[in-house]
N, C-alpha and C positions, 0 to 999 in steps of 0.2 A: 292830375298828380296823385300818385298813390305811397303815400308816406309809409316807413316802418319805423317805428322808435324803439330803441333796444334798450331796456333797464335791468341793472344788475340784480333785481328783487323787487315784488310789488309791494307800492309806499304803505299797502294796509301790513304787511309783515314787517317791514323796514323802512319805520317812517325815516329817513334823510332827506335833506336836499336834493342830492341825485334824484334818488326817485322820484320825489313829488316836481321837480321840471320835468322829467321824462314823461309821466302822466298829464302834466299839464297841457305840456306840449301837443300832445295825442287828444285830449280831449277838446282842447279849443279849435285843430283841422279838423275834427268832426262837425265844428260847427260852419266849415265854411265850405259853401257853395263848390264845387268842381274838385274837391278834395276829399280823398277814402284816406281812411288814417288807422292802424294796428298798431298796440301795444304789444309788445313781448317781452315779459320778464322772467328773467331766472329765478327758480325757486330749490334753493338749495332743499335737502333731504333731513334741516332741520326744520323748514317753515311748512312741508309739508308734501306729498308722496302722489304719483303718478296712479291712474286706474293700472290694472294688469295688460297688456300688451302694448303699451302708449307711454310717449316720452311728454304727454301734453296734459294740459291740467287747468280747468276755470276756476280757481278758487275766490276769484271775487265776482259781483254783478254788477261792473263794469263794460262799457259796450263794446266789441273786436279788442279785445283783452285775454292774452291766451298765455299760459306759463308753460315752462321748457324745463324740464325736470332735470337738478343737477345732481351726479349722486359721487362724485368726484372730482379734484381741481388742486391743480399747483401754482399754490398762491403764490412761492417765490418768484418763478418764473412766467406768472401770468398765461399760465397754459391748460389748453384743454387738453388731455391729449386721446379721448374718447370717442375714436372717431366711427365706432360702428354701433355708438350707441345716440350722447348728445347730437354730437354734430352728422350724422348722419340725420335725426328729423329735425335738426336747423336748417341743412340745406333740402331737407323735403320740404318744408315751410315756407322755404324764398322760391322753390320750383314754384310751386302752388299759388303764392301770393301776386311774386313779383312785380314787387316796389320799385318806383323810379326815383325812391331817395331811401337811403338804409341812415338810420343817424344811431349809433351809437349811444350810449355814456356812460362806457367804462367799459375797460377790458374784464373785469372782474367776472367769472365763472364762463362764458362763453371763450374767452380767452384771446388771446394773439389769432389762435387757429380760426375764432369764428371771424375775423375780418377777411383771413386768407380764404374763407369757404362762401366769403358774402361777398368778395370780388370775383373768384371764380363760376361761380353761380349766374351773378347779375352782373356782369361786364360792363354793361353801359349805363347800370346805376349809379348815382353819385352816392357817395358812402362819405359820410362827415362821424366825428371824433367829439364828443363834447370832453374837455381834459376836465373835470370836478375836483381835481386834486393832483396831488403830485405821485401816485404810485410810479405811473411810469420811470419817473427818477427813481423813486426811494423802495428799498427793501421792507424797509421798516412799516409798514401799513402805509405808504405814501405819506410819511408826517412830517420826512426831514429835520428830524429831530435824535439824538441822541439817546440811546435806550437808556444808556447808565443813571444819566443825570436830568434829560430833558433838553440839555441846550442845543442850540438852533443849528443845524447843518445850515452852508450856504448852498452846496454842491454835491453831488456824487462821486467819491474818489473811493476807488474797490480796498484801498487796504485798512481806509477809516469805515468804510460799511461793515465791513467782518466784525468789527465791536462790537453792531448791532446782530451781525449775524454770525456768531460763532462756528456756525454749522454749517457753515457756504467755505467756498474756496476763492480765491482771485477769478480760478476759470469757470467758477458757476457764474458767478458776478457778471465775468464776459459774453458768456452765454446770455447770459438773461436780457443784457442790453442789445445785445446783437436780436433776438430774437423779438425783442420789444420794438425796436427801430425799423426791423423790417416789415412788421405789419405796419405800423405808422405811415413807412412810404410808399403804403397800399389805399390808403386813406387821403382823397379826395382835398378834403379842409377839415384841417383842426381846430378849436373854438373854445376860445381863452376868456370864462368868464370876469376874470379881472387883467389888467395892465401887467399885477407884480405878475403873476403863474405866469404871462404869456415873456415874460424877458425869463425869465426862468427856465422854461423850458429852449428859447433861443440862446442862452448860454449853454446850456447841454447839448446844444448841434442842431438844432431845428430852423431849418432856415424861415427867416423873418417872412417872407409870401408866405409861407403854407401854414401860419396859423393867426387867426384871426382874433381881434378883440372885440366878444360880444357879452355887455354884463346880463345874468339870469335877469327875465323878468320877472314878473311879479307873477307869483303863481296862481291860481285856478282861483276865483272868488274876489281877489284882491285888487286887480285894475279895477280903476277908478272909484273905490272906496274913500270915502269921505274920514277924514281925519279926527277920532274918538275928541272930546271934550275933555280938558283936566278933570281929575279924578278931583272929588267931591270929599276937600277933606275938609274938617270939621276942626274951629280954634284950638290947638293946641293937640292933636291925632298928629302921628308919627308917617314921614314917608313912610311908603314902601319900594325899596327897592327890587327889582325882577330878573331872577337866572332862566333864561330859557335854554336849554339844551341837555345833553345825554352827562351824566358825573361822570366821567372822566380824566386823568391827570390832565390831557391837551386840551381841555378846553376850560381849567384855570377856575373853578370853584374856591378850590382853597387860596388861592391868592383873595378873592371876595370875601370869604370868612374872615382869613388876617387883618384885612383892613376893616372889618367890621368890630373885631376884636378889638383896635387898635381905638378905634372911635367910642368902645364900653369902658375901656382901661382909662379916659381921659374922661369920664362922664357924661358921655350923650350919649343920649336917652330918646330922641327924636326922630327912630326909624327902625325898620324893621325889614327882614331879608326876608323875601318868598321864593322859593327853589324850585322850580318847574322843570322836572328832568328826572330819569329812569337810571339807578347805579347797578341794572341788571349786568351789563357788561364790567363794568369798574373791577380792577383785579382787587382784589383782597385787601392788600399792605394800603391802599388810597381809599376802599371804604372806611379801614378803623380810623387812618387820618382826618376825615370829613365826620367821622362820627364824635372823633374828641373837641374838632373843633366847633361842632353843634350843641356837643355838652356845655360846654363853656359859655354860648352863646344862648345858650336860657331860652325863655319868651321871645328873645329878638327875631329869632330866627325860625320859618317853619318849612317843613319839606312836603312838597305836595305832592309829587311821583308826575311820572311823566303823561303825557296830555293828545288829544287826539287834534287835528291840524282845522279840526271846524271850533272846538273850543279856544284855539288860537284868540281872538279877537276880543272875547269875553273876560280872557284870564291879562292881555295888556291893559284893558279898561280898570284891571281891579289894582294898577301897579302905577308909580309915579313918574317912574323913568327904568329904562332897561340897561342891564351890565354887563359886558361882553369881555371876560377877563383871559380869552386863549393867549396860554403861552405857546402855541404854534403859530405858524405862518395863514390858517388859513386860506381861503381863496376867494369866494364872492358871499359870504353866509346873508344866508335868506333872512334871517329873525333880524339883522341891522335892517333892511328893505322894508321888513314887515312893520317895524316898531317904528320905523320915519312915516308908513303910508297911514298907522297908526295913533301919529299923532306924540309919539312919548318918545323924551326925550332918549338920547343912549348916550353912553359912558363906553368906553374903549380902550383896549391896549390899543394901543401905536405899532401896529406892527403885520407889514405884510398885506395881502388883499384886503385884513378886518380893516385897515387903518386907511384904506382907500374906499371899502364902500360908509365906512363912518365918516370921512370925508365928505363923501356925496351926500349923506346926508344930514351933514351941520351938527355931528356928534362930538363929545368932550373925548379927546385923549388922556390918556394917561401912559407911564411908561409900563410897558411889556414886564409884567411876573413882578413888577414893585408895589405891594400890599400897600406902605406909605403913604404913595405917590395916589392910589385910587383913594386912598382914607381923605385927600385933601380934597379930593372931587366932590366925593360924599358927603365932607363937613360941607363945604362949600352951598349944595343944594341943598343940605338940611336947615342950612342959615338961612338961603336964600341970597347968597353974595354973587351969584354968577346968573346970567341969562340962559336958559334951555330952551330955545325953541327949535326944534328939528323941522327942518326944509329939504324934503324929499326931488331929489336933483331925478332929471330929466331919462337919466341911464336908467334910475329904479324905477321911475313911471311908467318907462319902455310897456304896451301892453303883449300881451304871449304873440298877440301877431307881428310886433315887430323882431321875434326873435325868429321867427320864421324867414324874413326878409336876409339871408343870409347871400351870400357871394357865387358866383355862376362856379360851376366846377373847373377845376384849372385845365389847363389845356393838354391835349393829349402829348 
């Protein structure tokens, strides 16, 4: 079997989710017996630049790890349309290679075009889609969320998209879905890390055979890791609570500041916030937000920057329970998985895939974007009035090889 996994960026430039499964995945069929396994990721022309005549690129020391140089992309329309440049050594790449599984994950930078050029290529390869997210629906960065305000799209309807995208027309709209949909029904099987994405996407027209429910597993280092010991507090030492992820508005920092606020305005004193996470992308108007609400928050609160995926393990050890405050939807995030194999408790919105893999692993909800509502969780464990013990359910112990175990290619 000679596997190709296609990531939209390598996880040393772009550490997300996405990539570090895509890497994962690729590293763990290297270890198995009768399997060649190649990573291929895009590397936009801000993470870094092609030798002179070559669309190809090693920038890490990674093993069959090879980047595709991107130096243009329409991100509305999820299209490449470069085809005497990128896609021209994508498809010299599958000549050469010629993989008997092409796995995607994500359309982003190789585009709609590179599925249509990796079926025509490899005919009799099985080509699988890992969906990470909801771009395919949503204009909006795949967030299904409202620009203005943040609130929750259910659906994609072209005349409420334009709010988010001023700059689109009904018939770009049309286009884009049309153009999205038909490389999808070029694609083999789709692979729907959580339950909610996968009815989601089958509300939007995707019929129920052709995409499948398989939760991420646990990535590279982390199968069968033995569950860290409570943190070692000391009589009267203040939790700590733990942000792990990108500042952001979608994934709901300032919602954790408010309720932390909310818990210094009523005089406790018993805990303290640690922020693990890079506001290099955060637009402007949501830095000074998160910065007012740090001024405020004194000594409580400290901001560590963001963190490389091997320190992962060392920086939950130093934390009492983990707080997952996105007011988006969500889909399978890896840091709920990480923190349950981890040992430490999580705290949650209620909302969407987060609320399904905090489910699976025995996490507290709270309501979606209600500051309040998390302030009562918080009190709650500072007092000690509620039980936290996280029990890592059978989907997130999944190890990387049973994500490999996936479904035979549909019938011709």
């Amino acid at each position: 079997m000679r596997i190709l996994q296609i990531a939209p960026a390598f996880f040393e430039f772009q550490p997300g989710g996405t990539e570090l499964c895509a890497r994962s995945l690729h590293r763990a069929a290297l270890e198995q017996a009768g399997t060649e396994s190649h990573l291929l990721a895009c590397v936009p022309s801000w993470h870094g630049r092609p030798g002179a005549g070559s669309d190809f690129l090693t920038p890490t020391r990674g093993k069959a790890e090879t980047g595709i140089a991107i130096r243009a992309f329409d991100q509305f329309h999820l299209s490449q349309m470069d085809d005497l440049g990128v896609l021209r050594s994508f498809r010299e790449f599958l000549e050469n290679y010629r993989p008997d599984r092409i796995h995607f994950h994500h359309l982003l930078y190789l585009g709609v075009e590179g599925i249509a050029v990796a079926r025509r290529t490899c005919p009799k390869a099985e080509i699988l889609l890992t969906l990470h997210d909801y771009y395919a629906i949503c204009a909006h960065d795949g967030l299904m969320t409202k620009k203005q305000d943040g609130a929750l799209c259910y659906a994609a309807q072209p005349h409420a998209c334009l709010h988010c995208r001023p700059d689109a027309s009904i018939v770009a709209m049309a286009l884009r879905e049309q153009g999205i949909r038909a490389a999808l029904d070029l694609v083999d099987r789709l692979i729907a890390p959580s339950a909610f994405l996968r009815d989601r996407f089958i509300a939007w027209g995707i019929p129920a055979e052709r995409i499948v429910h398989q939760p991420n597993a646990l990535p590279e280092g982390w199968a069968g890791r033995s569950p860290l010991p409570p943190r070692d507090r000391r009589p009267g030492e203040p939790a700590i609570f733990g942000f792990f992820a990108n500042v952001m508005p979608h994934k709901g920092l300032h919602v954790l500041l408010e309720a932390a606020l909310s818990l210094k305005a009523q005089g406790v004193d018993g805990f303290r916030v640690a922020v693990h996470g890079s506001d290099k992308h955060a637009p402007e108007a949501y830095k000074a937000r998160i910065a007012a609400l740090v001024e405020n928050l004194g000594a409580s609160i400290s901001l560590r920057g963001g963190y490389a995926h091997e320190e992962l393990p060392e920086l939950l050890a130093g934390v009492d329970a983990v707080i997952v405050p996105s007011v988006w939807w969500e889909n399978d995030p890896l840091i709920v998985r990480q923190a349950a194999a981890a040992g430490r408790p999580i705290l949650h919105a209620d909302l969407g895939g987060l609320a399904e893999a905090g489910n699976q692993s025995d996490g507290m909800a709270f309501a979606p974007g209600d500051a309040a509502a998390l302030a009562q969780r918080l009190l709650a464990f500072v007092r000690g009035t509620e039980a936290f013990i996280p029990q890592i359910s059978e989907p997130a112990l999944a190890a990387i090889d049973g994500q490999r175990q996936l479904p035979e290619k549909r019938p011709a």
